[in-house]
N, C-alpha and C positions, 0 to 999 in steps of 0.2 A: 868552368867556362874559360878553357885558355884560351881559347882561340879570339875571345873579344877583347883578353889582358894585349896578347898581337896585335890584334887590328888597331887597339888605341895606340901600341910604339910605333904604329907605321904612319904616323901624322894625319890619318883622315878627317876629312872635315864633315861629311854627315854619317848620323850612324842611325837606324833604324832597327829595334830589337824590341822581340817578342818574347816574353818570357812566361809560359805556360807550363805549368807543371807536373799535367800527364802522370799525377800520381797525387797520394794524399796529403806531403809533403814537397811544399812549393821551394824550390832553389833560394838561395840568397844573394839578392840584388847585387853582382860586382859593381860597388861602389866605386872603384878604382877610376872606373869609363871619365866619372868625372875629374878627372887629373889631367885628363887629356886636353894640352893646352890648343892644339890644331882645328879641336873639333869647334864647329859657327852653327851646325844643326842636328837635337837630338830626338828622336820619337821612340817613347817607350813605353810598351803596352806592359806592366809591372804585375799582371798576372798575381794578384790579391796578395805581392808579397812586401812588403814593408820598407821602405826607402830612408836610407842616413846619407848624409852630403857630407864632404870634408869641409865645416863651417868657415875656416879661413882660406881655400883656395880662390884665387880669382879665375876667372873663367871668362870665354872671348864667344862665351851661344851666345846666339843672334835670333834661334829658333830653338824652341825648348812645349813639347809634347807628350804629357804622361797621361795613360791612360789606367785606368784599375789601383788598387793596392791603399795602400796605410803612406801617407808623410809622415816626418816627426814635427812639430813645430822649427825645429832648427833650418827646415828645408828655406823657409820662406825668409826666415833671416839671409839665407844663404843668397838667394834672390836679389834681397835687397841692397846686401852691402857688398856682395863681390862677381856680381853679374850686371857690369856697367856696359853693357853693349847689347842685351837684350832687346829684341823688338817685339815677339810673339811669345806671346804661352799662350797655352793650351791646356787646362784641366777637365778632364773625365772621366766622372766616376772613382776621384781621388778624395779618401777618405781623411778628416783632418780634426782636430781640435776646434780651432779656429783659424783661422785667412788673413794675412796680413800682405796687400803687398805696395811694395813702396818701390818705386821707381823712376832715376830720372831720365830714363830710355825707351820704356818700355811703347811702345805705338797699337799695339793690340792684343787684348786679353778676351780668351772664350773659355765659359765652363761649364759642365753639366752637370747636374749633382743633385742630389736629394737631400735627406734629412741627415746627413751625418754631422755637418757642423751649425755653429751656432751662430758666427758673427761672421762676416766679410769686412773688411776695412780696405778702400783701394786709395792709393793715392799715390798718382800718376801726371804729373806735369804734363808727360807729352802724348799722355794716352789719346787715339784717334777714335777707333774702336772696340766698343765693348759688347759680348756678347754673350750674355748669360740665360741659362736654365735652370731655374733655382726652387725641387717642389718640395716645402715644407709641410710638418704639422700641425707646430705648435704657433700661430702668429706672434703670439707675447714673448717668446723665448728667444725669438731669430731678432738679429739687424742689422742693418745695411746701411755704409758710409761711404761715400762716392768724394774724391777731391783730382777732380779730370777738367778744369777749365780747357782745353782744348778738343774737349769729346766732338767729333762731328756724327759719328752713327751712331747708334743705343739701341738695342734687341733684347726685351725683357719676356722669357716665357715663365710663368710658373705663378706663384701667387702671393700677396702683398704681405711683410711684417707690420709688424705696428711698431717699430724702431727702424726709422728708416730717413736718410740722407742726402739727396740725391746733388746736393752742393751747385755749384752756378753752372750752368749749362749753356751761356749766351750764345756760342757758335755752331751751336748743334743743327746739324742739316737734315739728318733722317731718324725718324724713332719709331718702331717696333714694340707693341704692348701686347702682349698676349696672354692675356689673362686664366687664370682655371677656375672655375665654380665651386670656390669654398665659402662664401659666404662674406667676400668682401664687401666691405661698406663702400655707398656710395663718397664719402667723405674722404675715403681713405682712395680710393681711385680718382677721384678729384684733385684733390693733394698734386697725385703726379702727375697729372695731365698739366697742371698750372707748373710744374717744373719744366718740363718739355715746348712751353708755350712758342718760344723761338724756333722751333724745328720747322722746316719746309714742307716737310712729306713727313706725316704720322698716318702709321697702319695700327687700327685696332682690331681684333677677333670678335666676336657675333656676342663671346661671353663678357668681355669689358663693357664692351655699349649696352648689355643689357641691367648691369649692377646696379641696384637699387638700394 
């Protein structure tokens, strides 16, 4: 892939790359892209192939987009401690261990994802909006910790852990619950409706208000 090792010497500041592998043997992620101190916005569709970051480089993304593939835990460290100018990620269908992100930039996080990890930890001072797809198996084994005292919107699709945190929410303006029919308890869907009490506009799904 010389031609992306190029495009990152030429100082560009957004880079959009699809990395599909059109054989049985998927490419290896040029990690290099992330040295690029020019680049403020990146989207990359990682093509089920496995992502490593230079842990101590700082970095000036402001928008940051990965679609498909494997992170290492090291990525989200990499997030936290040397991408202070971050305002959007974007996770989908990125497979992980577990989820850490800590930020004191970041203003909106969206992610789609299934069962591949087990824990989410957010905490985000100036997080605005948060917008997750999160469908699990097992409810005992997943959990979720939310520390976003300035959340104003909140979009939950997917279905309830029984570890679960949803931290102070008082300025919250809209919230989105969309539930799936696995068999959550009324108790356990109450919980979070009593965290969201301050929201202005709550949208429930036909499956939430029927939980019993």
């Amino acid at each position: 892939m010389s031609w992306v090792h190029n495009a990152v010497r030429c100082n560009v500041e957004e880079l959009d790359l699809d990395i599909s592998p059109g054989s049985e043997v998927a490419p290896k992620f040029p990690s290099h892209v992330f040295l690029c101190a020019s680049l403020t916005s990146r989207s990359v569709d990682l093509g089920c192939t496995s992502l490593t970051v230079p842990s101590t480089f700082s970095s000036n993304l402001k928008y940051l987009e990965l679609t498909n593939g494997l992170v290492k835990d090291g990525f989200f460290k990499w997030i936290s401690s040397c991408c202070k100018c971050i305002e959007d990620l974007v996770l989908q269908e990125v497979a992980a261990n577990n989820i850490t992100i800590e930020s004191s930039s970041l203003k909106t996080f969206s992610f789609v994802n299934d069962d591949s990890f087990d824990v989410l930890n957010i905490s985000c001072e100036k997080l605005e909006s948060l917008i997750m797809e999160w469908i699990i198996q097992s409810p005992s084994k997943h959990s979720l910790n939310i520390f976003a005292p300035r959340l104003k919107y909140f979009s939950w699709k997917g279905n309830l852990m029984n570890h679960r945190n949803l931290g102070n929410l008082d300025i919250l303006e809209e919230a989105e619950i969309l539930m799936k029919p696995t068999g959550d308890g009324f108790e356990n869907v109450f919980e979070v409706l009593c965290s969201l009490s301050r929201a202005k506009v709550l949208t429930l799904n036909e499956e939430t208000v029927k939980v019993n």
